[in-house]
TIRO-2110 file (N, C-alpha, C; in Angstrom, 1 decimal):
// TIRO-2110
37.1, -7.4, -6.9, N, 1, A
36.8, -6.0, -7.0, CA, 1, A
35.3, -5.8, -7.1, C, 1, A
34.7, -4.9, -6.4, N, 2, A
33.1, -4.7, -6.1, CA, 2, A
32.9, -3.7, -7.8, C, 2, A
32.0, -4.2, -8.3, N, 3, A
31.7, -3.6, -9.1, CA, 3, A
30.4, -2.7, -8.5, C, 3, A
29.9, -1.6, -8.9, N, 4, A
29.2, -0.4, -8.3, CA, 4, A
27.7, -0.3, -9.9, C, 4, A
26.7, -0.3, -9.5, N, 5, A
25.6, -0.1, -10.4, CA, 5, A
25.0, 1.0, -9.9, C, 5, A
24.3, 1.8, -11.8, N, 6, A
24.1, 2.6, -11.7, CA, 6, A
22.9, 2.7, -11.4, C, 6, A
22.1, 4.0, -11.6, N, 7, A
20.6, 4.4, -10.5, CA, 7, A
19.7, 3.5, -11.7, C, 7, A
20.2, 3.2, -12.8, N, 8, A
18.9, 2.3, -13.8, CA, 8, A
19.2, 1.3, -13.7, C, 8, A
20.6, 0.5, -13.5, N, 9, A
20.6, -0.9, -13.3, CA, 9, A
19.4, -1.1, -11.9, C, 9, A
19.6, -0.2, -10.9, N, 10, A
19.4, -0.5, -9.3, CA, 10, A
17.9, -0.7, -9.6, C, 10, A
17.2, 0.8, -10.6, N, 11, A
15.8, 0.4, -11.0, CA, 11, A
15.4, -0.6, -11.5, C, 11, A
16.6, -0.6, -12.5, N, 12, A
15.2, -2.1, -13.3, CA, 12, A
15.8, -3.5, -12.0, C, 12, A
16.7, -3.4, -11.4, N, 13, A
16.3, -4.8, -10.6, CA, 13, A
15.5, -4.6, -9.9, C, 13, A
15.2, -3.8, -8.8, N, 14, A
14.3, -3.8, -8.1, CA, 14, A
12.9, -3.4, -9.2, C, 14, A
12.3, -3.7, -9.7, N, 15, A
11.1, -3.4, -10.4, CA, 15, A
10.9, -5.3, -11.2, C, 15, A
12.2, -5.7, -11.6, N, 16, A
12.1, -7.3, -11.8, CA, 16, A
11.6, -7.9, -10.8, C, 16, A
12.4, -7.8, -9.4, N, 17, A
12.4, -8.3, -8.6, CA, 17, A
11.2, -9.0, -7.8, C, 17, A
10.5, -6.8, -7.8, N, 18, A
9.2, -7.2, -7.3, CA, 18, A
8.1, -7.6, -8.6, C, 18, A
8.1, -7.6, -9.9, N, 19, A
7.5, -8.4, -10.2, CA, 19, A
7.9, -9.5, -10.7, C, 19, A
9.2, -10.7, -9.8, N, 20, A
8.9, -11.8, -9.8, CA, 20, A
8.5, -12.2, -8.3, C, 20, A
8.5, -11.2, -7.3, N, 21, A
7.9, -11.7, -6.4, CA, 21, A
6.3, -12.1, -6.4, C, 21, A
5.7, -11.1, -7.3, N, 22, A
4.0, -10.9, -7.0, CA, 22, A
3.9, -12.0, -7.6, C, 22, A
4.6, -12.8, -9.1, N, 23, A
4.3, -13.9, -9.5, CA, 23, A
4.7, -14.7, -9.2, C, 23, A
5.1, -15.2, -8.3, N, 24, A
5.4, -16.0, -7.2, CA, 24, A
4.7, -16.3, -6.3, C, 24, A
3.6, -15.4, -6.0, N, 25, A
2.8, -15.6, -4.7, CA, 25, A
1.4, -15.9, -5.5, C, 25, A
1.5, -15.3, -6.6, N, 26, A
-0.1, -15.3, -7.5, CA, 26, A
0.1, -17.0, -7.9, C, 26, A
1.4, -17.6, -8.3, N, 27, A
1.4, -18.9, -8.6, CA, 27, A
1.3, -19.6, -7.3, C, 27, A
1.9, -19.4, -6.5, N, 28, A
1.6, -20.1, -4.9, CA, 28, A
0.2, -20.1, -4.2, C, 28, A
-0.6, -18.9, -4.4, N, 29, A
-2.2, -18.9, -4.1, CA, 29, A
-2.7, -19.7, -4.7, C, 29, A
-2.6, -20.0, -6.3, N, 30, A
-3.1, -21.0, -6.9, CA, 30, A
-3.1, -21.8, -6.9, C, 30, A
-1.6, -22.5, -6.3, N, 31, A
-1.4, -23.9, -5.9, CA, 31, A
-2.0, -24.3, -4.6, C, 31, A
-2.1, -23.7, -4.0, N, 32, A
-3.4, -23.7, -2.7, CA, 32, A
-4.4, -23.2, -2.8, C, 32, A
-5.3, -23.3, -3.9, N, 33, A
-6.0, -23.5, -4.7, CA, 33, A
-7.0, -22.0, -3.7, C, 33, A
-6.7, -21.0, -3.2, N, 34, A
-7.0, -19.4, -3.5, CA, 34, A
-6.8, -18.9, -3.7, C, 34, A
-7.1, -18.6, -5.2, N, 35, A
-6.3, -17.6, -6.1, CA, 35, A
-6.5, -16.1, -5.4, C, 35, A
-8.1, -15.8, -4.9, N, 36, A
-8.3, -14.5, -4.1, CA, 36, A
-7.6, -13.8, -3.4, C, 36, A
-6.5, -15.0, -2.6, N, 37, A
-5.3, -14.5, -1.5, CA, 37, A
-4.6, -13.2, -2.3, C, 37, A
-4.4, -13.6, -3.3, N, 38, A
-3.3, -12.9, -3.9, CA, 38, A
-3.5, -11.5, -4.4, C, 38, A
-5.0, -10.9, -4.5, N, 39, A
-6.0, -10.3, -4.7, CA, 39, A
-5.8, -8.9, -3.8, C, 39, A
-5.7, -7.9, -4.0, N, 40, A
-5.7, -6.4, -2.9, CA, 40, A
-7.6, -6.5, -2.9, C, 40, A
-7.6, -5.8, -1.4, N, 41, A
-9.4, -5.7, -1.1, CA, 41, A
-9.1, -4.1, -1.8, C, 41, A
-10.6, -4.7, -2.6, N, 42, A
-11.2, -3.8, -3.0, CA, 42, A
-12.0, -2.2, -2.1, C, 42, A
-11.5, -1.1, -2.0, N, 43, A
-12.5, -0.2, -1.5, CA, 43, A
-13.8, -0.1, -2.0, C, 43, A
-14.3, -0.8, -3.3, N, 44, A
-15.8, -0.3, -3.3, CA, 44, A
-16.5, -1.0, -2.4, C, 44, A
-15.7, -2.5, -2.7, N, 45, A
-16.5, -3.9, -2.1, CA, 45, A
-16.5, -3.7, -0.5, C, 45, A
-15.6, -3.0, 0.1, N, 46, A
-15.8, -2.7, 2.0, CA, 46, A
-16.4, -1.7, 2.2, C, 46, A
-16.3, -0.4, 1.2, N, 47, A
-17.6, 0.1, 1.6, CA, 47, A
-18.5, -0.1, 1.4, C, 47, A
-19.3, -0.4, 0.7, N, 48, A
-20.4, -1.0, 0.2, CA, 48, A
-20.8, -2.2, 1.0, C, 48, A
-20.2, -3.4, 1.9, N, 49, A
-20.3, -4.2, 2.5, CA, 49, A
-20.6, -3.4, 4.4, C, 49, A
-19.8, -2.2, 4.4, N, 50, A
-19.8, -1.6, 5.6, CA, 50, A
-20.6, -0.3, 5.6, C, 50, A
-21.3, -0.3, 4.0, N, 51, A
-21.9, 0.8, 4.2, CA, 51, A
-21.2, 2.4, 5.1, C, 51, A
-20.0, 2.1, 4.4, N, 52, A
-19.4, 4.0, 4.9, CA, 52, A
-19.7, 4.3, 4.0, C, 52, A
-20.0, 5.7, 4.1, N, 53, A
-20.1, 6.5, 3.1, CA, 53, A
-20.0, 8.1, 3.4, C, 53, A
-20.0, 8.1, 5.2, N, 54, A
-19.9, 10.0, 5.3, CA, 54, A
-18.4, 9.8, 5.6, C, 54, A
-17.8, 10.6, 5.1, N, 55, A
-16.6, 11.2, 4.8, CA, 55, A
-16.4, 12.6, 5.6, C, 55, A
-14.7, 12.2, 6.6, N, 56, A
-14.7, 13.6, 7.4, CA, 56, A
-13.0, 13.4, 6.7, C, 56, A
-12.7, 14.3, 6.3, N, 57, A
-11.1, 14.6, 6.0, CA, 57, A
-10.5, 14.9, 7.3, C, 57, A
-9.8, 13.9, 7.7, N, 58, A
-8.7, 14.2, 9.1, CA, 58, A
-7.7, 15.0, 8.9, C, 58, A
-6.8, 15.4, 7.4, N, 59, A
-5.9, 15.8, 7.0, CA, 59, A
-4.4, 15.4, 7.1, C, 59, A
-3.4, 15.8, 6.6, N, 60, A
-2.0, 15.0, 6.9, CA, 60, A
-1.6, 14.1, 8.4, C, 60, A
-1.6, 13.2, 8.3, N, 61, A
-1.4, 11.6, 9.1, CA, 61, A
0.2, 11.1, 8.5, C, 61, A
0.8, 10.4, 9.5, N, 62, A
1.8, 9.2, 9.7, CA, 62, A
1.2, 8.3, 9.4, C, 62, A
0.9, 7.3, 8.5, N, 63, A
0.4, 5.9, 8.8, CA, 63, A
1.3, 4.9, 8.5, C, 63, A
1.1, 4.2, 9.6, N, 64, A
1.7, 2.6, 9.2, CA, 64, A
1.6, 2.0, 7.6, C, 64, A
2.7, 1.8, 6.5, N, 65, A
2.0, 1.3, 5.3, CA, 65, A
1.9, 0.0, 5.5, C, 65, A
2.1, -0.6, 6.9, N, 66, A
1.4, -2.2, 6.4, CA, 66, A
-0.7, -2.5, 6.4, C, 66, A
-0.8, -1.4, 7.2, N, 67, A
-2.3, -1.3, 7.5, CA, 67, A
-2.9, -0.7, 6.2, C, 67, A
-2.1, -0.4, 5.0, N, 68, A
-2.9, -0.3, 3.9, CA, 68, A
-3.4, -1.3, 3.0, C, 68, A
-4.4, -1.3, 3.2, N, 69, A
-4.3, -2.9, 2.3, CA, 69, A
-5.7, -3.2, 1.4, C, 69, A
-5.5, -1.8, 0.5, N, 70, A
-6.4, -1.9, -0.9, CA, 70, A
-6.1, -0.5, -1.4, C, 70, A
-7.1, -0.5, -2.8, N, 71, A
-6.7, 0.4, -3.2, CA, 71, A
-8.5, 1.1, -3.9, C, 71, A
-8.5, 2.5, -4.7, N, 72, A
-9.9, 2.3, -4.9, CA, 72, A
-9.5, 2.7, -6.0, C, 72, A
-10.4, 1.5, -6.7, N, 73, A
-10.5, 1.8, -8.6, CA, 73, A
-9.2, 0.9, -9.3, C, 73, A
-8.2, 1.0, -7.9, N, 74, A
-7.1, 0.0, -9.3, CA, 74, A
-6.9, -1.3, -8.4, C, 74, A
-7.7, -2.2, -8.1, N, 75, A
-7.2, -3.3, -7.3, CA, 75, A
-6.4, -4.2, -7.9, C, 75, A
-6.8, -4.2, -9.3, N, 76, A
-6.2, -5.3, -10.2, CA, 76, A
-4.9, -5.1, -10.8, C, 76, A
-3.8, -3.7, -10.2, N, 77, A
-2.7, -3.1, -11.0, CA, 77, A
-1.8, -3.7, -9.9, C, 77, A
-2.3, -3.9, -8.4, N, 78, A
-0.9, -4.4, -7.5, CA, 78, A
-1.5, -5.5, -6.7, C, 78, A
-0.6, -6.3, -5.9, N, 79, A
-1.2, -8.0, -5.6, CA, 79, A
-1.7, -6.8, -4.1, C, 79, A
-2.1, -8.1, -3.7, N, 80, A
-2.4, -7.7, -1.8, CA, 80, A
-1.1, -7.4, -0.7, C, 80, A
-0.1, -7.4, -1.3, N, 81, A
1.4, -6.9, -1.0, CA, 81, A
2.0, -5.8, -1.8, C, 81, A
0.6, -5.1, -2.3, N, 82, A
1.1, -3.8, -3.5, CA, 82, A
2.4, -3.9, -4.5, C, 82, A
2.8, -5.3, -4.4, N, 83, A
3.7, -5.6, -5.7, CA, 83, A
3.1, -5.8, -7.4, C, 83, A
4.3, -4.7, -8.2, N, 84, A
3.0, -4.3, -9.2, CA, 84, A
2.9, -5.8, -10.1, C, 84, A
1.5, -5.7, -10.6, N, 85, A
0.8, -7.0, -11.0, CA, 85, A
0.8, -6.8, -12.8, C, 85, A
1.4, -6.0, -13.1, N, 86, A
1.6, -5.7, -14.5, CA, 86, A
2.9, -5.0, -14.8, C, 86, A
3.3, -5.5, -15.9, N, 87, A
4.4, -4.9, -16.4, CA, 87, A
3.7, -3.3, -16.9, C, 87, A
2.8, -2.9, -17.2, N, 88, A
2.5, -1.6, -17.9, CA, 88, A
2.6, -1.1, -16.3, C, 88, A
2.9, -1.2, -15.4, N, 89, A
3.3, -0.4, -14.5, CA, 89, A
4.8, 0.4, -14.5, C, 89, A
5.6, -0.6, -15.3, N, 90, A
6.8, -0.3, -15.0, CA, 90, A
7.4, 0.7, -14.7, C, 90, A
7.5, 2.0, -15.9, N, 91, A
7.8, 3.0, -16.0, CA, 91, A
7.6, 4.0, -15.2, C, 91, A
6.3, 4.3, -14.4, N, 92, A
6.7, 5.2, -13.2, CA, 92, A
6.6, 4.5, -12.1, C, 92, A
6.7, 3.0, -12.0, N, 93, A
7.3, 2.6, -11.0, CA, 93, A
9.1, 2.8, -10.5, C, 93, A
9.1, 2.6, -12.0, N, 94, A
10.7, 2.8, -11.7, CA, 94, A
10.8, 4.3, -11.3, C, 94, A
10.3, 5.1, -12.0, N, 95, A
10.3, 6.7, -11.6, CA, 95, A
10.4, 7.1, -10.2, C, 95, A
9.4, 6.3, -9.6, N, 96, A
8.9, 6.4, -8.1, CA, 96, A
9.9, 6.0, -7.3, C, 96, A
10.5, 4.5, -7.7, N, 97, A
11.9, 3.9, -7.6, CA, 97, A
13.0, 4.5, -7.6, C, 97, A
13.2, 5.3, -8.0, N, 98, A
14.0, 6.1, -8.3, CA, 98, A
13.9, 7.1, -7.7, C, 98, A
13.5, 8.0, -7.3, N, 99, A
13.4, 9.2, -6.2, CA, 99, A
13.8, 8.6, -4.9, C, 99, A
13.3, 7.1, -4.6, N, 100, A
13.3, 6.8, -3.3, CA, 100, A
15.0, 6.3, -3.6, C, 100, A
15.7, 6.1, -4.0, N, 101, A
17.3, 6.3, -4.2, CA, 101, A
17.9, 7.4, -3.9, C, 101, A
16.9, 8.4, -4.6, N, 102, A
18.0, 9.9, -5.0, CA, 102, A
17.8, 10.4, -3.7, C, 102, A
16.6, 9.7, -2.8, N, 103, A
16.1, 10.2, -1.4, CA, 103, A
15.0, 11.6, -1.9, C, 103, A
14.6, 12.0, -2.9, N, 104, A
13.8, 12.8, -3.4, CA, 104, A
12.6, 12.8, -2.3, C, 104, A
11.7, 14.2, -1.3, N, 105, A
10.5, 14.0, -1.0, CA, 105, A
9.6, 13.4, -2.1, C, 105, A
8.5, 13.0, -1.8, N, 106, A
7.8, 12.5, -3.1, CA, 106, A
6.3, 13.2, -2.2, C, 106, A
5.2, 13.3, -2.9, N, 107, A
4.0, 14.1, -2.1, CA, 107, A
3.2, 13.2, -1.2, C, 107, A
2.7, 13.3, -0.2, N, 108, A
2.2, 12.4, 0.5, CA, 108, A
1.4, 11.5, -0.8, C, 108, A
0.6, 10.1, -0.3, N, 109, A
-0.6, 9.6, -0.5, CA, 109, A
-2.0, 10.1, 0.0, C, 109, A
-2.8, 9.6, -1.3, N, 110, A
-4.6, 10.2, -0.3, CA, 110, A
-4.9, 8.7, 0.2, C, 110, A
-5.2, 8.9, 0.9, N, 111, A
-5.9, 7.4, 1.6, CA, 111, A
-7.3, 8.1, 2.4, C, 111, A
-8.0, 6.8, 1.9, N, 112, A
-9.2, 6.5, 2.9, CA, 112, A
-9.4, 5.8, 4.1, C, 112, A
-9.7, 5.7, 5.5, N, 113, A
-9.6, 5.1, 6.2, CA, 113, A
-11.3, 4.5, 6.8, C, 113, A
-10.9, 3.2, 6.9, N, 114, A
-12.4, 2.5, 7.0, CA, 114, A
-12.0, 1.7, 8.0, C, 114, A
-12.7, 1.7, 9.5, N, 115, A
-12.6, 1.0, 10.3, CA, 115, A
-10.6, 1.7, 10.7, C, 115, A
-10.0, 0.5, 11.0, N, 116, A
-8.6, 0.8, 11.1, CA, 116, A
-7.6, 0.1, 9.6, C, 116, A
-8.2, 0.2, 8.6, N, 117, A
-7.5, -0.1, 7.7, CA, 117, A
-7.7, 1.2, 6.3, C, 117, A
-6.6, 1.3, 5.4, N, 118, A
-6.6, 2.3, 4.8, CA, 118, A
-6.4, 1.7, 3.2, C, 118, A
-7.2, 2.8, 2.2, N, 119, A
-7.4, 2.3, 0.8, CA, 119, A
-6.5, 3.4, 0.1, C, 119, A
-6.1, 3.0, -1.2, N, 120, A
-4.7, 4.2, -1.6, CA, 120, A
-6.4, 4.8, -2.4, C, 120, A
-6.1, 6.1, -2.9, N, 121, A
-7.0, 6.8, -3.8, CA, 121, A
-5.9, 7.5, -4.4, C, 121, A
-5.1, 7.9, -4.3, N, 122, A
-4.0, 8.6, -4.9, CA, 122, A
-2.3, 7.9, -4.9, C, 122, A
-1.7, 7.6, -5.0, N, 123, A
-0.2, 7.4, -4.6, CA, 123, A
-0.2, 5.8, -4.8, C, 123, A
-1.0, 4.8, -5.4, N, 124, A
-0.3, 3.6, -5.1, CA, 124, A
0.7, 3.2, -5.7, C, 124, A
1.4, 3.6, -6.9, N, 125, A
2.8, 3.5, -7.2, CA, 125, A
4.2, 3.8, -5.7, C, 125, A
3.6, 4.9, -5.2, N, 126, A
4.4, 5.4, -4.4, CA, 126, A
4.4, 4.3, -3.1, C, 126, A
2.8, 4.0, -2.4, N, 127, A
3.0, 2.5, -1.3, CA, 127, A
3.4, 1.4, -1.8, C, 127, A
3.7, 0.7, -3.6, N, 128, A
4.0, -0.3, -3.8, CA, 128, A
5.5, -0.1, -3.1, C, 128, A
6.6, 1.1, -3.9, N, 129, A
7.9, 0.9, -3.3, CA, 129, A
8.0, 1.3, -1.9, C, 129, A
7.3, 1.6, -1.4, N, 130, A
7.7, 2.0, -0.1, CA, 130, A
7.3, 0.5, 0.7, C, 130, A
6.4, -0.2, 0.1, N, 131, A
6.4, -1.5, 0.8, CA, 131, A
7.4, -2.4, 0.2, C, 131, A
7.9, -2.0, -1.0, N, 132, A
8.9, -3.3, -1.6, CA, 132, A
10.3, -2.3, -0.7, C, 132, A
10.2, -1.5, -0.3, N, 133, A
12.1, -0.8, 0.1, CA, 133, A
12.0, -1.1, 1.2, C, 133, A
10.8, -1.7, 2.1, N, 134, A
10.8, -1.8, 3.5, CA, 134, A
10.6, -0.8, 4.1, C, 134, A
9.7, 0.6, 3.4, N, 135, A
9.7, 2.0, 4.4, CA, 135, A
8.4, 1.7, 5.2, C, 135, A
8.5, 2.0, 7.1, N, 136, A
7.1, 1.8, 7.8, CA, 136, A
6.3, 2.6, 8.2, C, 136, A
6.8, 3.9, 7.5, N, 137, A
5.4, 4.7, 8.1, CA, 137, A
5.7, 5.7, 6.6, C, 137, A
4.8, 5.8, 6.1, N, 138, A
4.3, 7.0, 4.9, CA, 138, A
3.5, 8.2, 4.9, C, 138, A
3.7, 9.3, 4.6, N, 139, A
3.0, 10.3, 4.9, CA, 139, A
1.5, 10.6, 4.2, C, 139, A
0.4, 10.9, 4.7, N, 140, A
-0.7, 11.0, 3.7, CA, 140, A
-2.2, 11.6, 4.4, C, 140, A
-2.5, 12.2, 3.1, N, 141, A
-3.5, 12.9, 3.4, CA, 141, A
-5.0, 11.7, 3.8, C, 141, A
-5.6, 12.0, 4.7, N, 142, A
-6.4, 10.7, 5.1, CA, 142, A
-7.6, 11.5, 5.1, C, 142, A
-8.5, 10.7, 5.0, N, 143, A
-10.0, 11.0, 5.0, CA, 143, A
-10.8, 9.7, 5.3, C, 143, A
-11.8, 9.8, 6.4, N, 144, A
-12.1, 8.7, 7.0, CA, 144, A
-13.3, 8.3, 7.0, C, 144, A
-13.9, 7.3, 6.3, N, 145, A
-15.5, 7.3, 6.3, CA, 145, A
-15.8, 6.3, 7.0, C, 145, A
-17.3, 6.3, 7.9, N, 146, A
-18.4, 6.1, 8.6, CA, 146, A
-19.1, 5.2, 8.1, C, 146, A
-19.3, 4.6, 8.8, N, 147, A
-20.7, 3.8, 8.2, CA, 147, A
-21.6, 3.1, 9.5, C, 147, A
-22.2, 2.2, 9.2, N, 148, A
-23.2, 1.6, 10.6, CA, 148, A
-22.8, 0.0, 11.2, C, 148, A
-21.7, -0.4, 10.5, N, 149, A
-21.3, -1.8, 10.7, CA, 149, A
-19.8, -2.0, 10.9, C, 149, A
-19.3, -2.3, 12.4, N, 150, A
-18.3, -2.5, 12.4, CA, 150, A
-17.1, -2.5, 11.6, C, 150, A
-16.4, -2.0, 11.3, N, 151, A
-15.5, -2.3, 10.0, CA, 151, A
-14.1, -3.4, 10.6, C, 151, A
-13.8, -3.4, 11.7, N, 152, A
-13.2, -4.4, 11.9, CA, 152, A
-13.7, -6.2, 11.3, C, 152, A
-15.2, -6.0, 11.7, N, 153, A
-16.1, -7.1, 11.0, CA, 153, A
-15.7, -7.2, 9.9, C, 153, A
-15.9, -6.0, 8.8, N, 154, A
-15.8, -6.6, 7.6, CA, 154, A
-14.8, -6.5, 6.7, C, 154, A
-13.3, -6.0, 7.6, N, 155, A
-12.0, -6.4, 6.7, CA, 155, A
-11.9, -8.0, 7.1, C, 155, A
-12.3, -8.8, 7.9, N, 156, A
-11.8, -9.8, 7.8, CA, 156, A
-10.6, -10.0, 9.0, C, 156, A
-10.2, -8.9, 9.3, N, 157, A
-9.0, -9.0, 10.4, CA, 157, A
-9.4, -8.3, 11.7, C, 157, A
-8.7, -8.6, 13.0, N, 158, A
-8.8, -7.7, 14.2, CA, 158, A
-8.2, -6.6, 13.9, C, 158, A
-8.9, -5.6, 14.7, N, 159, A
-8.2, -4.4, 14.6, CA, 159, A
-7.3, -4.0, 15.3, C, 159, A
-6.6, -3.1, 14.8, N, 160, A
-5.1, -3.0, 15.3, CA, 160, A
-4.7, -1.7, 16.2, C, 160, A
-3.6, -1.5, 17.0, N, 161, A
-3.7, -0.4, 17.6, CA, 161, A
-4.5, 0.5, 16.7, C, 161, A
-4.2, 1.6, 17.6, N, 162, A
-5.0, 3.3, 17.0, CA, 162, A
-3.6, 3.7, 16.6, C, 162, A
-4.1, 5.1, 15.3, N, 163, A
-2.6, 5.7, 15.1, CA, 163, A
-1.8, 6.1, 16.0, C, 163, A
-2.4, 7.0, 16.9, N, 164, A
-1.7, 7.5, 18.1, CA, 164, A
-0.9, 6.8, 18.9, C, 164, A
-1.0, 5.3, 19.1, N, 165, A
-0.3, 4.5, 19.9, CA, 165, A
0.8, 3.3, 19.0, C, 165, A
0.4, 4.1, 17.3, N, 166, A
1.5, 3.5, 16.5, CA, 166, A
2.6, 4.6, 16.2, C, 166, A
2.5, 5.7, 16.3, N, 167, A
2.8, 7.1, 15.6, CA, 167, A
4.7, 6.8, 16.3, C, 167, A
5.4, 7.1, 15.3, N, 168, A
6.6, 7.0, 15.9, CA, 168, A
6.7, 8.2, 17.3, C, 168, A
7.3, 7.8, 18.3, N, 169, A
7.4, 8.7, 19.4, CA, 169, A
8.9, 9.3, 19.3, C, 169, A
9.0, 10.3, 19.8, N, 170, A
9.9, 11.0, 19.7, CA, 170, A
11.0, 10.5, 20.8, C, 170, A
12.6, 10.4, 20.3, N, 171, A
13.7, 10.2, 21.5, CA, 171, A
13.8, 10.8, 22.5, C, 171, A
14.2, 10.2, 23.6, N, 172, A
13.7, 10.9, 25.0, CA, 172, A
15.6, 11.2, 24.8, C, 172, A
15.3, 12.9, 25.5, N, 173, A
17.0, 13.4, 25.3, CA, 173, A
17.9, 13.3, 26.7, C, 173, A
END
């Protein structure tokens, strides 16, 4: 007989889960001796490296949540897979957790966008679960800063489509 769990058993596993995954990868970086892997990029350190700084608010966006990949001000609260990196997260993680069960809207995220990669300023509780539940596109308010140096250069990665050519398309009827 299937036994059935309730919406706080389902929270607190998924909230163990992902943080035994993050400590699992933070121990694995170390054993291959880069602890930094395991590290979220910092938004001060890419702007400041890329020199953006003018800021144009594009307004509500679809973005891809795998192209988010930092955060500004809390780098050190989720790994580089936004699995949370502290237990004093728990609590509105599970909260967050928890709506995404009940199927609750939750408010977009604010993100920054630099080059083609995007920084949380608002909502990173909300892209941790959406990246640990597997959701691939998240809704958020974007605002996109400028600078004078390639920013593909200085994430470290190629750049990736444009939104428009990732944006889910609509079923042909």
């Amino acid at each position: 007989m299937a036994r059935y769990v309730t919406m706080e058993e389902q929270v607190d596993f998924d909230f163990t889960r992902a943080r035994r995954k993050a400590f699992l990868r933070r121990i694995h970086s170390r054993f291959l001796g880069d602890p930094a892997s395991a590290r979220k990029r910092s938004f001060e350190d890419v702007s400041n490296e890329l020199g953006a700084f003018n800021r144009l608010r594009l307004g509500r966006r679809v973005v891809a949540v795998e192209r988010i990949v930092g955060s500004v001000g809390r780098s050190g609260d989720f790994d580089r897979s936004f699995l949370p990196a502290r237990m004093s997260l728990e609590a509105r993680w599970k909260r967050v957790d928890r709506a995404y069960h009940e199927g609750q809207d939750l408010p977009p995220v604010t993100l920054f966008k630099v080059g083609d990669w995007y920084f949380v300023e608002d909502g990173n509780h909300r892209v941790s679960v959406a990246r640990y539940q597997g959701v691939e596109w998240i809704d958020a308010e974007v605002t996109v800063l400028h600078g004078g140096v390639s920013a593909a250069r200085g994430t470290g990665k190629e750049p990736m489509k444009k939104e428009r050519e990732m944006a889910p398309q609509p079923l042909a009827a």
